[in-house]
C-alpha positions as CSV (number, residue, x, y, z in Angstrom):
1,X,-20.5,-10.1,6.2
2,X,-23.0,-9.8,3.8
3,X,-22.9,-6.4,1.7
4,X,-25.7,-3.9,1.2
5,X,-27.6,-5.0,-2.2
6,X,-30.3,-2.8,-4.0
7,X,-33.7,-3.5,-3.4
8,X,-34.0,-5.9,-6.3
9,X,-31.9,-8.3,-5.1
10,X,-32.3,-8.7,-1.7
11,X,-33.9,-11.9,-2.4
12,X,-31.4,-13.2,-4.2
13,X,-29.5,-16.3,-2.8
14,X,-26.0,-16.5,-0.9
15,X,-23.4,-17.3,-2.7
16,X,-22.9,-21.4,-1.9
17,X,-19.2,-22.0,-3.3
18,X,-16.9,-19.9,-1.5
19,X,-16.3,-20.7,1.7
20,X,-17.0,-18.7,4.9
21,X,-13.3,-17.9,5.2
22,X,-12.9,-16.6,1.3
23,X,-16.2,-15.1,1.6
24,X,-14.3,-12.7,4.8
25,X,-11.4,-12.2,2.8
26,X,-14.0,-11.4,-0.6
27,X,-16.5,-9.1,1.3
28,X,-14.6,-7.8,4.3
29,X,-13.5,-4.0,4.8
30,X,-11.1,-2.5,7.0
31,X,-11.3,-1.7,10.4
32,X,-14.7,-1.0,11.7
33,X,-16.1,-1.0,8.2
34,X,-17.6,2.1,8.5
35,X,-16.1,3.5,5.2
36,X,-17.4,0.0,3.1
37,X,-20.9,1.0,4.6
38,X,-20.9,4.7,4.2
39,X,-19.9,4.1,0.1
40,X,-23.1,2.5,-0.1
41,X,-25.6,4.6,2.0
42,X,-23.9,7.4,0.7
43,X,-25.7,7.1,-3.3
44,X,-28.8,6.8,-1.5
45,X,-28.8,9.9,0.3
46,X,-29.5,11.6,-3.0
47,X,-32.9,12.5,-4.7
48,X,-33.9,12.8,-8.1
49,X,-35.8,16.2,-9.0
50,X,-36.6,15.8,-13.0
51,X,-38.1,17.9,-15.3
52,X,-41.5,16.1,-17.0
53,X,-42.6,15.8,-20.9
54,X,-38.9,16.0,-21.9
55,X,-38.8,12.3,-22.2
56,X,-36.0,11.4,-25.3
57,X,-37.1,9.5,-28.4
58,X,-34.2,7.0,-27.5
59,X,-31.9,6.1,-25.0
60,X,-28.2,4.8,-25.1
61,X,-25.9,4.0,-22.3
62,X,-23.1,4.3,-24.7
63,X,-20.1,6.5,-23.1
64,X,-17.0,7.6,-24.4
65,X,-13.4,7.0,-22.6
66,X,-10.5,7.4,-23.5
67,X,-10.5,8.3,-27.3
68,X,-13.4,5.8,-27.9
69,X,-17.2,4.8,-27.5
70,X,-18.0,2.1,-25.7
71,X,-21.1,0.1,-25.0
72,X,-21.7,0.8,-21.0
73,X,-21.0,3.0,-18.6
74,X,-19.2,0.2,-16.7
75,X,-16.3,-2.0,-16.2
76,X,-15.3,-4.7,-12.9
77,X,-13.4,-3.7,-11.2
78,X,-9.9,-4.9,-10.1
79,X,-10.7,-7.8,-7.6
80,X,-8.1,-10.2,-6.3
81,X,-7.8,-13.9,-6.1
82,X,-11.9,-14.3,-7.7
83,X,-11.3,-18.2,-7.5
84,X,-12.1,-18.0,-4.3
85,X,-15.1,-16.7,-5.8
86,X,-16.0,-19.4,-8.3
87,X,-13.5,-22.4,-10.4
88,X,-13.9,-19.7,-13.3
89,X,-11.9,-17.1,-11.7
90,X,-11.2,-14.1,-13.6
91,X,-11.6,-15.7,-17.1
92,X,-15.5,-16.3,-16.5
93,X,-15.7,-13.1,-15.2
94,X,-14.0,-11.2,-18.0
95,X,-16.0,-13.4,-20.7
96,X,-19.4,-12.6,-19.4
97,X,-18.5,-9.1,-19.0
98,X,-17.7,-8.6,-22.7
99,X,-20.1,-10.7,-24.1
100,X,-22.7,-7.8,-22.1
101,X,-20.4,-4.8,-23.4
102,X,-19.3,-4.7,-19.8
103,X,-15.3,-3.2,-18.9
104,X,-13.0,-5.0,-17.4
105,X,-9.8,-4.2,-15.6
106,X,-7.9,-7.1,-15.0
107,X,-5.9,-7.3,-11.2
108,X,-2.5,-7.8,-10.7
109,X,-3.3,-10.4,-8.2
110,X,-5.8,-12.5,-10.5
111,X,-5.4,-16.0,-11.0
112,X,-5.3,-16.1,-14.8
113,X,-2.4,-14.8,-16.7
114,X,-3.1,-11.4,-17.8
115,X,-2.6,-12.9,-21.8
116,X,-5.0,-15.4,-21.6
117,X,-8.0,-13.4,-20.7
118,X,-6.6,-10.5,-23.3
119,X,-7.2,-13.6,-25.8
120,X,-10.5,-14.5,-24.5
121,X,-12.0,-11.0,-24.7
122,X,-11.0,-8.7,-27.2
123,X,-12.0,-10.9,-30.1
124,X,-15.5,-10.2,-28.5
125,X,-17.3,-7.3,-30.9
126,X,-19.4,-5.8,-28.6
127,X,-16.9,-5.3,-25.8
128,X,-15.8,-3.0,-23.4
129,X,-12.6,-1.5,-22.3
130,X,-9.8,-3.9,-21.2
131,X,-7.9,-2.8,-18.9
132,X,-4.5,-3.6,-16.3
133,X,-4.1,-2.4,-12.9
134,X,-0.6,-2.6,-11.6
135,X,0.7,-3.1,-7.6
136,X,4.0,-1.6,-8.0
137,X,5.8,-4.2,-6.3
138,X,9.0,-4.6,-6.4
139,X,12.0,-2.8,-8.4
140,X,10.3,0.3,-11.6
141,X,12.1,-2.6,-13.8
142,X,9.2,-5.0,-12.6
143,X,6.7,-2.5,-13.0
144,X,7.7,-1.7,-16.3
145,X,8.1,-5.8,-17.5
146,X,4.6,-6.4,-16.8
147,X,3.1,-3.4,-18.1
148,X,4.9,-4.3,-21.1
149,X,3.5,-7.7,-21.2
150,X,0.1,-6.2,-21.1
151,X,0.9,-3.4,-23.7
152,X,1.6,-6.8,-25.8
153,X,-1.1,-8.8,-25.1
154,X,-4.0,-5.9,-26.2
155,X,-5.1,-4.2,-22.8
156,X,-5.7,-0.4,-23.2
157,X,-4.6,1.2,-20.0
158,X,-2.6,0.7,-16.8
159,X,-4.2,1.8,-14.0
160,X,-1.9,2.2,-11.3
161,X,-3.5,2.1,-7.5
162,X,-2.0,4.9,-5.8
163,X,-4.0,4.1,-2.1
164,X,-2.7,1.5,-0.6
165,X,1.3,1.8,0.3
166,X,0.8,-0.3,3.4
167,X,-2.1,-3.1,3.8
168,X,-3.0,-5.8,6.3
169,X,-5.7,-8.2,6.4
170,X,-9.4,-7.1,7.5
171,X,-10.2,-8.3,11.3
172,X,-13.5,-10.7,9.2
173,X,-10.3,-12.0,7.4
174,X,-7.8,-12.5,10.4
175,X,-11.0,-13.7,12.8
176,X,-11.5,-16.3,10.4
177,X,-7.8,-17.6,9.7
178,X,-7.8,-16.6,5.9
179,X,-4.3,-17.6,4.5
180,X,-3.4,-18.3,0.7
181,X,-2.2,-21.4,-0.2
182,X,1.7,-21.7,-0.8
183,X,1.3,-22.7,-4.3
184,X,-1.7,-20.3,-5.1
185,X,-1.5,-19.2,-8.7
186,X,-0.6,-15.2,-9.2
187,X,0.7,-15.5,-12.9
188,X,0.8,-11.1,-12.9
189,X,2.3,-9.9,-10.0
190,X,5.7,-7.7,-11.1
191,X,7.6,-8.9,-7.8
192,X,6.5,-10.4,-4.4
193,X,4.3,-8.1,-1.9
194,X,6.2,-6.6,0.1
195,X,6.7,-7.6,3.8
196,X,7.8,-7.3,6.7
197,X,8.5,-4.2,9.4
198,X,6.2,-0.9,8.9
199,X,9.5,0.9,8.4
200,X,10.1,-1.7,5.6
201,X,7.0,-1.4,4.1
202,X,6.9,2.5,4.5
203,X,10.4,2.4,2.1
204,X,8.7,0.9,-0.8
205,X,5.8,2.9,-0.7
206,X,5.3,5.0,-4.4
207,X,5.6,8.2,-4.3
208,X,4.7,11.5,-7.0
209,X,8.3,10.7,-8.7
210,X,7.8,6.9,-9.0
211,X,4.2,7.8,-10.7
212,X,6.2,10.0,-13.1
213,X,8.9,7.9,-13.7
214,X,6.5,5.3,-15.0
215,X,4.2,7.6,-16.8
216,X,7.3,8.6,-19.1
217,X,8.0,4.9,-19.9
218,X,4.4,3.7,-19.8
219,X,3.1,2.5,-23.3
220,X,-0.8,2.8,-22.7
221,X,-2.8,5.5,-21.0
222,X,-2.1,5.7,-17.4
223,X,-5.0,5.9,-15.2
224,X,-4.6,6.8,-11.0
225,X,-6.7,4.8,-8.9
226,X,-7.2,6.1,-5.3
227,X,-7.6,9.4,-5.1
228,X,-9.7,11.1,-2.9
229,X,-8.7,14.7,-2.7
230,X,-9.4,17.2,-4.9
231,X,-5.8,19.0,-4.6
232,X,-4.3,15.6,-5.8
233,X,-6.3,15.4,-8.4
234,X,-4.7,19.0,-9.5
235,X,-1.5,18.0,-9.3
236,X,-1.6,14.6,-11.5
237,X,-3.7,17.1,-14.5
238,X,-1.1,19.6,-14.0
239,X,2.0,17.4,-13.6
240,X,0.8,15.8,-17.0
241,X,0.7,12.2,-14.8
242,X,-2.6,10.7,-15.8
243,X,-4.7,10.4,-18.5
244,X,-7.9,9.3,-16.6
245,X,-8.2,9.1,-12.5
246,X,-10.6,6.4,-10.4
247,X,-12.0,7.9,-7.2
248,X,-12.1,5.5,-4.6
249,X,-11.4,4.6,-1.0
250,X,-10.7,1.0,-2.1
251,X,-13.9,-0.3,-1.4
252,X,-13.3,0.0,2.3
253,X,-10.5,-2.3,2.2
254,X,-7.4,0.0,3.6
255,X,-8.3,2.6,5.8
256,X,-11.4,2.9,7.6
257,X,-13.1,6.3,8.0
258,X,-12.2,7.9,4.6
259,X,-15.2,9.8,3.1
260,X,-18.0,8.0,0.8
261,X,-16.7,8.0,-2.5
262,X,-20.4,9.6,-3.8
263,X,-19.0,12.5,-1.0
264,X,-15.8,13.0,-2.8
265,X,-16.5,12.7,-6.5
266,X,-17.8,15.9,-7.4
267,X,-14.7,17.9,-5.7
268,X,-12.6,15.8,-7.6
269,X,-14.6,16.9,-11.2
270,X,-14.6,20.5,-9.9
271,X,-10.8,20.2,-9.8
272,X,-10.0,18.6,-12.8
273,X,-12.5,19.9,-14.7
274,X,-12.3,18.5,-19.0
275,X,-8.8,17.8,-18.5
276,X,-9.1,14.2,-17.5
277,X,-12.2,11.9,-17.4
278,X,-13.2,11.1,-14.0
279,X,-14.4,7.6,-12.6
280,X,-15.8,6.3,-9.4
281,X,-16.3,3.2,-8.2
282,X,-16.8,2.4,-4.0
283,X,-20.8,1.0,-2.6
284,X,-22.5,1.0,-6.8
285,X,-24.9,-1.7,-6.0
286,X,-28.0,-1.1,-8.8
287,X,-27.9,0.9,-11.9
288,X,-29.7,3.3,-9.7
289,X,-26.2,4.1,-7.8
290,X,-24.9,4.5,-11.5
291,X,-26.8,6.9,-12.4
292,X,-26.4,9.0,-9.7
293,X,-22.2,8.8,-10.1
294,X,-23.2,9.6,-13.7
295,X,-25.1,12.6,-12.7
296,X,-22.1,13.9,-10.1
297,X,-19.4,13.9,-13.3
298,X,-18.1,10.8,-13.3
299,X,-17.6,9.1,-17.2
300,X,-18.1,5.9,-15.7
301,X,-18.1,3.6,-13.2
302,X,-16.1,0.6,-11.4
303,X,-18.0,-2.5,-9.7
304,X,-16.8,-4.8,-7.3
305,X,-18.4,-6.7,-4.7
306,X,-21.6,-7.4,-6.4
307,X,-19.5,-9.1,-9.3
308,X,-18.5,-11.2,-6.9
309,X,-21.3,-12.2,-5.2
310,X,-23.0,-12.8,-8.8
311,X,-20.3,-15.0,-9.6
312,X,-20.0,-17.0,-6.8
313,X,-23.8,-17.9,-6.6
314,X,-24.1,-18.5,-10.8
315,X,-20.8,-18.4,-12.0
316,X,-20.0,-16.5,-15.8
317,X,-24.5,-16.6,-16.1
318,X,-24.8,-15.0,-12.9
319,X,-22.4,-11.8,-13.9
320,X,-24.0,-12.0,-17.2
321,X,-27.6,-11.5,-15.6
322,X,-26.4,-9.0,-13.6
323,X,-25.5,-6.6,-16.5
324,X,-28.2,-7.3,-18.7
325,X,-30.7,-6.0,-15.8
326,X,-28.8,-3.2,-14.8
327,X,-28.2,-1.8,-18.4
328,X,-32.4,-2.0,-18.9
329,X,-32.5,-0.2,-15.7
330,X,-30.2,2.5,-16.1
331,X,-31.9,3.4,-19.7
332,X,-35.3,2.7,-18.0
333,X,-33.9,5.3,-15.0
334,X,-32.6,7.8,-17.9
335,X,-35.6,8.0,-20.0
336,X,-37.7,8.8,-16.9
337,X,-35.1,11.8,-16.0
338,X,-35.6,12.9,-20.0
339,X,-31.6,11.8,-20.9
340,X,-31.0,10.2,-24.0
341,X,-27.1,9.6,-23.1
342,X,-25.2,9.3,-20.0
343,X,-23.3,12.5,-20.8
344,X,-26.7,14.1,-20.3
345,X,-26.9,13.4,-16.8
346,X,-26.1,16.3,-14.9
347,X,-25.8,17.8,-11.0
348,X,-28.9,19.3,-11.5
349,X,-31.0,16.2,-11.6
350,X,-30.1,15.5,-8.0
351,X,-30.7,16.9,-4.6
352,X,-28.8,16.2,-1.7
353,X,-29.5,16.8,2.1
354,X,-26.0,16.6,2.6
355,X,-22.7,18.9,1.2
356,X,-21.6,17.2,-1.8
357,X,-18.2,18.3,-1.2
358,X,-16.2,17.1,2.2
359,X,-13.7,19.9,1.8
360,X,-15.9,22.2,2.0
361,X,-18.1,20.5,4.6
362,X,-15.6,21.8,7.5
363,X,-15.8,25.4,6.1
364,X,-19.8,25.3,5.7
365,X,-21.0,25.6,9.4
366,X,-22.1,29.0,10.6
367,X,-19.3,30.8,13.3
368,X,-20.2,30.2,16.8
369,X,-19.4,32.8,19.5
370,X,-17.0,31.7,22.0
371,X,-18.9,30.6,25.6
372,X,-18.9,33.3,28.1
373,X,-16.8,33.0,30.8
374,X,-18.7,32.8,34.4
């Protein structure tokens, strides 16, 4: 399985190093992989409608998050295992992304220790945020070691994947017998995943309390990846649990048939409103997709799969590339809208032929009278 790219690159060649089997584990989504699709059609459904001679003197793509400015509107997103991907794993990937001013937030499953790409990156100047996502696996103590080795070693926030309490392999992945070696490296991970019975699984799934349990202890701003619903959402900004939150359906991955994340975003900004910033990530596959997250509310964005086809078909250079054409794109795309920032992107910009909002999408239909009996 081959993901949607934007029209740019659809001459671009297959990655040659992983192998079909990583390349199912990589690329594959969950179930039918209707949700993996849907993320990226869903971006496209929207049109822009922009004002003319309004066009800005100069454009930026600078954004601020989380107390500070950064470069992009961007970071990669949490992928596992990338050296399936390419021998550079996550250390290529991280380097190329802050030498283009590019985020990163580093997996708990990635093949590098979390310390030695900490080292790589932040001496870099024109960086982006670096950042830690945590599996809770295991016992809060676990947790709360490895956030503390990444607290040490210079990252800036946890973020904390709230979506995925139980998870199996894809049916590309099973259907093509992908297994990790016994001895594959996974330098990060707080405590073993768990296995075993669905009942077992179902016990150590987190729950509201385990969030705030770590949110008290937690020495960096805590970000929730994962959710989808706007009256979540309400209750981490009024519980005090977050200081940013990631919409996303995990790229497809867990559960099939959960709404586009372009679908659920802006119910998600209505409902949090300035307390938090908001980020998306889920089908982004041109600065094009960007900029219309941008426009819905979100601060920025997380990219996955195109990372990992860029660096499994030209290594570190091939991420590199990507980000350098996207970021003249997505100023090239702003001028042409008359926005000198990405904070001036706005709702209004866009038409949709579809409700925005899934929640209300159920509500929105006109009342039917009830069939006559004959």
């Amino acid at each position: 399985m081959t993901p949607t790219t934007a029209p740019h690159a659809a001459a671009a060649p297959a990655p040659s190093g992983p192998s079909a089997t990583a390349r199912a584990y990589l690329l594959g989504g969950a179930g039918e992989q209707r949700t993996l699709q849907a993320n990226v059609t869903a971006w496209r459904a929207f049109t822009w409608w922009p004002r003319v001679l309004a066009t800005p003197p100069h454009v930026t793509a600078t954004v601020e998050l989380l107390g500070r400015r950064w470069p992009a509107p961007w970071l990669a997103a949490p992928m596992a295992h990338l050296l399936l991907a390419h021998p550079q794993a996550e250390l290529g990937l991280a380097l190329a992304c802050a030498a283009q001013g590019a985020g990163v937030v580093l997996s708990t499953q990635a093949t590098v220790p979390l310390e030695r790409v900490a080292r790589a990156v932040l001496p870099e100047p024109a960086r982006g945020p670096l950042w830690f996502q945590l599996y809770p696996y295991g016992e809060p103590t676990a947790w709360l070691h490895v956030v503390d080795r990444a607290a040490q070693a210079g990252y800036e926030a946890i973020v904390l994947t709230v979506d995925a309490p139980v998870q199996w392999a894809s049916p590309q992945a099973r259907a093509a017998g992908f297994a990790l070696p016994a001895d594959w490296p996974q330098p990060n991970l707080p405590a073993s995943a768990p296995h075993g019975t669905l009942d077992a699984l179902l016990r150590c799934a987190l729950r509201w309390d385990d969030v705030a349990w770590l949110r008290q202890r937690c020495p960096l701003p805590l970000v929730l990846k994962g959710i989808l619903h706007p009256a979540d959402a309400r209750h981490a900004c009024d519980a005090g649990l977050c200081d940013a939150i990631i919409v996303s359906n995990h790229g497809g991955r867990v559960l099939d048939g959960l709404p586009a994340t372009a679908l659920a975003l802006p119910g998600i900004v209505q409902s949090v409103g300035e307390r938090v910033p908001v980020l998306v990530d889920g089908g982004l596959r041109s600065a094009a997709d960007v900029a219309v997250a941008l426009a819905l509310g979100a601060r920025a964005v997380l990219v996955g799969r195109p990372l990992i086809e860029a660096l499994a078909s030209a290594g570190p250079a091939g991420v590199a590339a990507l980000w350098r054409q996207w970021h003249d794109e997505l100023r090239g795309t702003m001028a042409l809208l008359g926005c000198a920032e990405p904070a001036a992107l706005h709702p209004n910009l866009l038409r949709s032929p579809a409700p925005t909002d899934p929640s209300k999408a159920a509500t929105s239909q006109p009342e039917r009278s009830p069939t006559p009996c004959t």
